[in-house]
C-alpha positions in Angstrom: 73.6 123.8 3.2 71.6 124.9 6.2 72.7 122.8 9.3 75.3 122.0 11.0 75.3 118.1 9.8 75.0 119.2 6.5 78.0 121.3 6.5 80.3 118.9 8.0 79.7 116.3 5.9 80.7 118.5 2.7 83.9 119.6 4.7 84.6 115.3 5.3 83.3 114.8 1.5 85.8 117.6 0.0 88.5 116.7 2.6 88.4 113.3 1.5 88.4 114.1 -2.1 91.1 116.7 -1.7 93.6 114.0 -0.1 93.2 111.6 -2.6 93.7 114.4 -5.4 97.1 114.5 -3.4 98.2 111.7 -3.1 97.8 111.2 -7.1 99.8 113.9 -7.6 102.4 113.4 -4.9 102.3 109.6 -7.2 102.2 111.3 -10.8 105.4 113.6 -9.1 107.2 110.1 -8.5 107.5 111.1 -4.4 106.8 107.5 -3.6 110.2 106.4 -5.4 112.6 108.1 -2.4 113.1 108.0 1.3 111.9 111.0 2.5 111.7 112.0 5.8 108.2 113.8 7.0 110.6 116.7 8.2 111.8 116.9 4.3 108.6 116.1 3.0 107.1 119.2 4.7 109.6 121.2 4.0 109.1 120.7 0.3 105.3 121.5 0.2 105.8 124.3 2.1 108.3 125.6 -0.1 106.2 124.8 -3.3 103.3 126.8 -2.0 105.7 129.7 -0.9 106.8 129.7 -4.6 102.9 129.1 -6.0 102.1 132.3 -4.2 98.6 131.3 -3.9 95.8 134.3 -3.2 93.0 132.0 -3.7 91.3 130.1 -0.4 91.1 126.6 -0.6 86.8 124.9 -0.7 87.7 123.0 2.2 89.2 126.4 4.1 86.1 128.2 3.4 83.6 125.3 4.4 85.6 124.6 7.7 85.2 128.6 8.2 82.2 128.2 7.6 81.5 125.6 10.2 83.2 127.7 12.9 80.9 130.3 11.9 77.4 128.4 12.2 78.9 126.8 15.4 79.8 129.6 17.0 76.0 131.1 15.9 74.5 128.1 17.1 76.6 128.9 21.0 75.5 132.5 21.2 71.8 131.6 20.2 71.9 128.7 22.9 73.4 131.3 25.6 71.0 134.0 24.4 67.7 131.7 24.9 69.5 130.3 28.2 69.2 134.3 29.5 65.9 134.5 28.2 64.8 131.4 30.2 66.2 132.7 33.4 64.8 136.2 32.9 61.4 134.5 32.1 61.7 132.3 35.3 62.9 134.9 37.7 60.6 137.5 36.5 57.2 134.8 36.7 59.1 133.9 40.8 59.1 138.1 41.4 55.8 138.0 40.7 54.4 135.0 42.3 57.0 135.4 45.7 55.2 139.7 45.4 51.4 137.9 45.1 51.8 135.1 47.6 53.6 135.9 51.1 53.8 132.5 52.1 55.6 131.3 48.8 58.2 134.0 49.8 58.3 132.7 53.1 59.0 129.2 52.1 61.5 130.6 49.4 63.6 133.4 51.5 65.8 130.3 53.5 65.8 128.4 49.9 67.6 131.4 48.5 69.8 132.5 50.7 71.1 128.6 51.0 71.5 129.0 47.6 73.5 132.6 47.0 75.4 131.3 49.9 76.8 128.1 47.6 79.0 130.9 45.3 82.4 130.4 45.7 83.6 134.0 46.4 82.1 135.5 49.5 81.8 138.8 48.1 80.1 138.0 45.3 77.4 136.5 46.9 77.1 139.0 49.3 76.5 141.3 46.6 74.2 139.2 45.0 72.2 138.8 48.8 72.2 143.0 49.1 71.0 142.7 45.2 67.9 140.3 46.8 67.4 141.8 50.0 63.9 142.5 49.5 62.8 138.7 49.4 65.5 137.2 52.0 64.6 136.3 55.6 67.9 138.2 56.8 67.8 141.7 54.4 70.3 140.4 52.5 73.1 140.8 55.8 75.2 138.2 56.6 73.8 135.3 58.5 76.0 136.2 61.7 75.0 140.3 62.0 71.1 139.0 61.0 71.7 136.7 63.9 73.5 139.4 66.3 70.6 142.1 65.6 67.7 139.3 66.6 69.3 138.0 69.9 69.5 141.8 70.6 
């Protein structure tokens, strides 16, 4: 059982065989013959497996587990190549906006539109004084960039 797929269609195939297994015992206990109400009925089972004092985890248990596990692998794989792709990507723009002037010309106004869509200010003002060096304003505010050239 390597994938994903694979392990939850065991945890459908043994939670399927697991109801039925109940419900032949809940019919072999003669529970269809009274009314109870589900309030009762859980009340019941809960009472029998306080009384079972059961140490032993369930298959289906351990193969749901399971399945949190590899989908929670499979998230922090996805967000660890996601970084990688945007380290590779910024780090191959560094070098391309360092070796071609006019590329960081035509990208400077492209960034700074772009830090300037963050919702909190002050993060992306920090992020423009983190990316001074290849912003058109030296990663100032628009307004005191604009003060300083009609000086």
């Amino acid at each position: 059982m390597n994938t994903l797929e694979e392990k939850e269609a065991r945890v459908a195939k043994v939670r399927k065989r697991e109801e039925a297994r109940l419900i032949k015992l809940a019919e072999k206990a003669g529970l269809f013959q009274w009314r109870l109400s589900s309030a009762q009925l859980e009340t019941l089972l809960r009472d029998g497996l306080a009384a079972a004092d059961t140490k032993r985890q369930s298959q289906l248990l351990r193969l749901e587990n399971d399945v949190k596990l590899t989908k929670k692998r499979q998230s922090e794989q996805a967000r660890r190549e996601d970084a990688q792709r945007k380290i590779l990507l910024g780090s191959f723009l560094i070098a391309q906006m360092e070796h071609k002037p006019a590329l960081k010309v035509e990208m400077a106004s492209e960034l700074e539109r772009f830090l300037d869509l963050h919702k909190e200010p002050k993060v992306a003002e920090r992020n423009k004084e983190l990316l001074k060096k290849w912003l058109p304003t030296g990663g100032k505010p628009r307004e005191q960039a604009k003060a300083k050239a009609d000086e």
